[in-house]
N, C-alpha and C positions, 0 to 999 in steps of 0.2 A: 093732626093736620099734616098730610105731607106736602113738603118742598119740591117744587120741581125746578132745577134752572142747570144752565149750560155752564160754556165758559166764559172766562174774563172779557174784557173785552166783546160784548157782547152783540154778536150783530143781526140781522135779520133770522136768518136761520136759530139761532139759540135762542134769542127772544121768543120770536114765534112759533116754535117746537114746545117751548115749554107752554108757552099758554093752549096750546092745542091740548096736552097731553094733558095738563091740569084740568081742562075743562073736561077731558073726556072721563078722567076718574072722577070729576064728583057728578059731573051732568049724566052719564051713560053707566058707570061702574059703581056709584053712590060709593065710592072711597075719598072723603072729603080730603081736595087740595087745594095747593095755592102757587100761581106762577113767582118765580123771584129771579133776579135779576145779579151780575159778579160784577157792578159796577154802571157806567151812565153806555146809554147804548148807543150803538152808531144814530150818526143822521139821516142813513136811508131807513133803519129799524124805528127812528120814530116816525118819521114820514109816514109808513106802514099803520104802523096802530095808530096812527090819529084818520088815514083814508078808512079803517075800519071802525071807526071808534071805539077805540078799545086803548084804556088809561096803561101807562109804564108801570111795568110792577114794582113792588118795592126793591129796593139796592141793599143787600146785606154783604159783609166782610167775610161774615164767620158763620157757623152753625152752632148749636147748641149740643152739650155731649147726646147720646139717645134719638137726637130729631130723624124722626123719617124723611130718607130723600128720593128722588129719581134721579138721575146725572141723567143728561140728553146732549146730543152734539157733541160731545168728545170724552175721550176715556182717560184725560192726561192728567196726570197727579198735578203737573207744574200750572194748569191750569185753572184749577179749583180751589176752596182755603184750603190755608193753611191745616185745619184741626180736620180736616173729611174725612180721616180713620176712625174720628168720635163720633159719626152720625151711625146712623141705622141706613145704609144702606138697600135699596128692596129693587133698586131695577137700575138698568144704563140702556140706553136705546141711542146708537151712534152710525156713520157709515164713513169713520176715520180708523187708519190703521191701529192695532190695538197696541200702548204703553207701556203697558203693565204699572206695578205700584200701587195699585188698587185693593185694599183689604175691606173682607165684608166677614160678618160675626155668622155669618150664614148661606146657604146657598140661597143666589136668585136667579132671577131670570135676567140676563142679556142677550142683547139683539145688536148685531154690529153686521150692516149689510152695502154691499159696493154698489150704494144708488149716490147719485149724486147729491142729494137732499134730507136731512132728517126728515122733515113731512113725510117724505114718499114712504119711509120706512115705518111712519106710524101710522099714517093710511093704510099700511097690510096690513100692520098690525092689528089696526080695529075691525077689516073684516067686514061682514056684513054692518055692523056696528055703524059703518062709515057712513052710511044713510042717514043715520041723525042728526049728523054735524050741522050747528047752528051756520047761518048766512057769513058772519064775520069770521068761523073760524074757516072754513073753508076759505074766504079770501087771503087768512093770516098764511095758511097751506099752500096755498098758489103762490102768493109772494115771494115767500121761502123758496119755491121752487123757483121763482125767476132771476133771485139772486145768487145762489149757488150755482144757477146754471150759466149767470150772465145772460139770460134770454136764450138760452140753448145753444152758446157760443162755446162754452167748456167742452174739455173733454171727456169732462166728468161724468155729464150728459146722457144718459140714459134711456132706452124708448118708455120704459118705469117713469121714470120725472115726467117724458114728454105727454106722452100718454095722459098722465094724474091732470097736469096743469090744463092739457084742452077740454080735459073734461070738468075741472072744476069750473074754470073761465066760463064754457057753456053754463053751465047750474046757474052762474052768476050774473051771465051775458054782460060780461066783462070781455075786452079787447087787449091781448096779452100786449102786443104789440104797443099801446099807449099806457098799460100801466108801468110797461120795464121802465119805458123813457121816461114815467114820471121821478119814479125808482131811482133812476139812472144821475136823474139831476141832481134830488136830493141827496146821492149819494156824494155827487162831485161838487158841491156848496161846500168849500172847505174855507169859507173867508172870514168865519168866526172862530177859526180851531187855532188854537198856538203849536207852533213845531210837535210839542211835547205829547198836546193832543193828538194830532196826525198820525204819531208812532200807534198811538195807542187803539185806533179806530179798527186795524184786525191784526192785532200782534200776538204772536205764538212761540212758548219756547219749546227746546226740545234737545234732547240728547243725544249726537248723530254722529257716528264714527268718531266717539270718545272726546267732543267736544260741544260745548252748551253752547246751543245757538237759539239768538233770538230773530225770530223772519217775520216782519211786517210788509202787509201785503195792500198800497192803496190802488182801488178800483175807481176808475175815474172815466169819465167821456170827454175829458178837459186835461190831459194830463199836461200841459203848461203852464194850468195853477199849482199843480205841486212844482213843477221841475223850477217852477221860477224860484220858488224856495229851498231852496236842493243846496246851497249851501249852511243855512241854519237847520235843516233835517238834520245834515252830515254832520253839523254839532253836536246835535242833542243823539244821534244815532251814538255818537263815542262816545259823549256824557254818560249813556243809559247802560253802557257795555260796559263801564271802568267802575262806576256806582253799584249795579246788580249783582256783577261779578262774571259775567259772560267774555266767552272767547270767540265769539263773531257777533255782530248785530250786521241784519241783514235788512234790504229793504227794496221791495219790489214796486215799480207805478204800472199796472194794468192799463193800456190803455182797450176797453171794452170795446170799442168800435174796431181800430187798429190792428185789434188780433194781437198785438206784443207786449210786452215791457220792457224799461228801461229799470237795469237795475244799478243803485247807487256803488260809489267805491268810495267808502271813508279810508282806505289805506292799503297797504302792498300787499296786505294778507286778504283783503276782497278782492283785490286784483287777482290774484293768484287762485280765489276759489271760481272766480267766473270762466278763467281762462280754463281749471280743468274740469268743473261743471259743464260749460254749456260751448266750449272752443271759442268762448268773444276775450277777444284782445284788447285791452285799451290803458294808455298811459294817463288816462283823465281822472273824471269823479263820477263817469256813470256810461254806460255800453248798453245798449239795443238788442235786447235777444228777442228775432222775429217769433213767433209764432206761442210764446210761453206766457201763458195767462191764469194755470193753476197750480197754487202752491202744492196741492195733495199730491198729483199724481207728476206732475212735470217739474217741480224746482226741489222737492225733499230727496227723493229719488234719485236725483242726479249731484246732488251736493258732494263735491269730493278738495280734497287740499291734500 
């Protein structure tokens, strides 16, 4: 049986990529798989599978030496378990810059494509194929797209995504426009999460001009529920940097409607990466960068100290 699942932190996009691709190999490709999950998934990614009904897959740590896997939605070692050089690799299907650190006992197939959605890039993938996709997975694929694009606010945003999702929405005669905002909400229901959780809902590390950085990224249409908490973030943000062993923890609040974020300054060295990042100045705990709303292409990019 093979594994299919993304990364940590799991959110709409890798959840739902993986259950599309799983279902496509055993329902269309008869290569019996199974969606799995790098932990408990965000609140808009459950939202999702329960409007589809479609149950959370199972949560694993680790793999087993031998297990056949798919990696989908990202290529990053730091991302994945620990033991990923013992599985059997056989495919990565991603549209993140490539990490390296990735060892496979053999040559496969990868696919790493500048769409702003894993769906979109498995939707080419399958081709004429894409015509069988069951009701639910199609809507799992259209979600995906609306949360990676933010409802087509990104820059990431692609006529490829935009394209896929009016046409799936059509198939489904679904109204894109009321399911973002249902999306949207559930996304920003942050009034059961603990600080600790909040970090955790889309946090990434990464190795970037010779220092480990962790950038958590919350996407909200309320960002005054987070910011009210923005001093216990700023705790647990330097808690999670001094425990893990990282030399920035970074932490971005989208706010989806706004077009901006607000990003946090736990100390004189995130002051210092924003002021040569993005020109914002500030003697406080958090500065206002107008128009920056994705980690991919507008906040990794520009990261400099």
């Amino acid at each position: 049986m093979i594994k299919v699942f993304g990364h940590r932190s799991p959110d709409t996009d890798s959840v739902g990529s993986a259950i599309a691709w799983a279902w496509y190999l055993s329902e269309v490709l008869d290569r019996p798989a199974e969606a799995k999950v790098l932990g408990e998934p965000s609140q808009e990614a459950k939202y999702v599978l329960e409007r589809w009904g479609i149950e959370v897959p199972e949560s694993i740590s680790e793999i087993e030496p031998g297990d056949q896997v798919v990696i989908v939605d990202t290529n990053n070692v730091a991302e994945l378990p620990e033991n990923i050089s013992d599985a059997d690799i056989v495919e990565i299907i991603d549209h993140h810059m490539l990490q390296g650190g990735l060892n496979t006992n053999r040559p496969i197939n990868v696919t790493v494509r500048p769409l702003a959605c894993t769906a979109t890039v498995m939707h080419q993938l399958m081709g004429a194929d894409a015509g069988k996709l069951a009701p639910e997975i199609k809507g799992l694929m259209l979600s995906c797209i609306i949360s990676d694009t933010l409802e087509f606010r990104s820059p990431t945003t692609t006529s490829a995504d935009r394209d896929l999702a009016e046409s799936l929405a059509k198939d489904l005669d679904v109204d894109i426009s009321e399911l973002a905002r249902a999306m949207f909400e559930a996304k920003s229901d942050i009034s059961s999460l603990s600080d600790a959780q909040l970090l955790q809902i889309d946090s990434k590390n990464f190795e970037i001009n010779g220092k480990s950085v962790r950038i958590s990224v919350l996407e909200t249409t309320n960002p005054s529920s987070v910011l009210d908490r923005r001093q216990g973030i700023i705790n647990e943000m330097e808690k999670c940097r001094a425990e893990d062993g990282f030399d920035l923890a970074l932490v971005f609040v989208v706010d989806i409607l706004a077009q901006n974020s607000v990003m946090l300054l736990p100390n004189e060295f995130a002051r210092q990466v924003a002021s040569k990042s993005f020109g914002a100045i500030s003697t406080g705990d958090s500065v206002v960068l107008p128009g920056i709303v994705s980690r991919k292409k507008q906040i990794i990019p520009n990261l400099a100290w």
